[in-house]
C-alpha positions as CSV (number, residue, x, y, z in Angstrom):
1,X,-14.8,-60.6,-44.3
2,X,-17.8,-58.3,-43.4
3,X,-18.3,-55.9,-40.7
4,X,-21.0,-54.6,-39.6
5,X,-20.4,-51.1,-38.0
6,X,-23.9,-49.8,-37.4
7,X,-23.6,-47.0,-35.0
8,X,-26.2,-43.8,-34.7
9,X,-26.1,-40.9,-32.2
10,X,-29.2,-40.6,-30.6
11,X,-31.0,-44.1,-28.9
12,X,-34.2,-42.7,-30.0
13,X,-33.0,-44.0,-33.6
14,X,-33.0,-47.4,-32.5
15,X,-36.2,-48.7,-33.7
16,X,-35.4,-47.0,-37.7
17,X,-31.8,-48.4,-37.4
18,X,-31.8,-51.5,-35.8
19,X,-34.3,-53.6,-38.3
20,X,-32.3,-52.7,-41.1
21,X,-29.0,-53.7,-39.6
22,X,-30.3,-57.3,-38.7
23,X,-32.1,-57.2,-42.2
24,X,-29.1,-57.0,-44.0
25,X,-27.1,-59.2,-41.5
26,X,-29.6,-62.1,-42.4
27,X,-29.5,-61.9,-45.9
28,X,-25.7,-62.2,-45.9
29,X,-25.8,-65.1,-44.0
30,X,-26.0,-67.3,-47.5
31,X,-22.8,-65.8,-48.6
32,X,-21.3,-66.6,-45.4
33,X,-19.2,-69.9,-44.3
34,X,-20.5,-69.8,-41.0
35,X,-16.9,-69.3,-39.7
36,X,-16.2,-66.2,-37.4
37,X,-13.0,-63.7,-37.3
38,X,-12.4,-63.7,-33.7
39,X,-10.2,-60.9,-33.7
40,X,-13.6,-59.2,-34.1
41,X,-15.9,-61.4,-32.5
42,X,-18.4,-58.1,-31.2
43,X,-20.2,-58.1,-27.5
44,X,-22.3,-60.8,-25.9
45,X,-22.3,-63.4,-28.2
46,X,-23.3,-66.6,-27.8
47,X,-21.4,-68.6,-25.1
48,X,-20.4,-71.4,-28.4
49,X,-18.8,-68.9,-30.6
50,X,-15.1,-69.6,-30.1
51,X,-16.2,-73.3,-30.5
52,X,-18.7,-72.8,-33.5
53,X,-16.0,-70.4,-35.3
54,X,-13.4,-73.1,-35.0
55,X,-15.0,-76.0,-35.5
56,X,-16.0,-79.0,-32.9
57,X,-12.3,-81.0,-34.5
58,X,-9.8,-77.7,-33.9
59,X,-11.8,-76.5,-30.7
60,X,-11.5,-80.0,-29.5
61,X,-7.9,-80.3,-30.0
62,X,-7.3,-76.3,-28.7
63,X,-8.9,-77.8,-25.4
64,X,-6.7,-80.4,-25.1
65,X,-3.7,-78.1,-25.0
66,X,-5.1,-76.0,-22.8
67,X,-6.0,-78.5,-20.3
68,X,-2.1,-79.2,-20.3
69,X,-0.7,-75.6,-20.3
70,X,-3.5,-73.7,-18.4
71,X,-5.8,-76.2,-16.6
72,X,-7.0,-73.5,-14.1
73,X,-7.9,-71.5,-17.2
74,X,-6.0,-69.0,-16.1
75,X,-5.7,-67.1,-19.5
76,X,-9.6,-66.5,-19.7
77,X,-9.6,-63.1,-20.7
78,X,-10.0,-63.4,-24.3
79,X,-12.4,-65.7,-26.5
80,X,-11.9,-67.9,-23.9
81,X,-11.1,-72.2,-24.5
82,X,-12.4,-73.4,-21.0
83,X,-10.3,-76.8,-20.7
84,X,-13.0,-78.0,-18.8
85,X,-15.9,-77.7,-20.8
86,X,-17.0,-80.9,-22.5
């Protein structure tokens, strides 16, 4: 698992911390699976990610059951599994 904590003070760093912190997240992509840790899954992410970390098979079958036990998606305040997405 890797985590990425880049955090600086001042907003006036952003431009001399930013690049690096994309840098390095790039070049560990090859390392990676491609699978996420969605107990951590950060801010604003794509709108895919619960569905990309899981997997179209799992994410598929996750939907199912939700469509059964929460069809008005009422438990939507986590990394969301919208039973009515396709």
């Amino acid at each position: 698992m890797l985590s990425l904590d880049a955090i600086w003070s001042s907003a006036s760093d952003d431009d001399a911390n930013v690049g690096w912190v994309r840098n390095f997240w790039q070049h560990m992509q090859r390392h990676s699976t491609g699978r996420l840790y969605l107990n951590f899954p950060g801010h604003g992410e794509d709108p895919d990610l619960v569905r990309d970390a899981f997997g179209s098979e799992t994410y598929g079958r996750l939907q199912r059951v939700k469509r059964r036990y929460d069809p008005d998606n009422i438990f939507r305040m986590n990394q969301n599994i919208d039973p009515r997405a396709a």
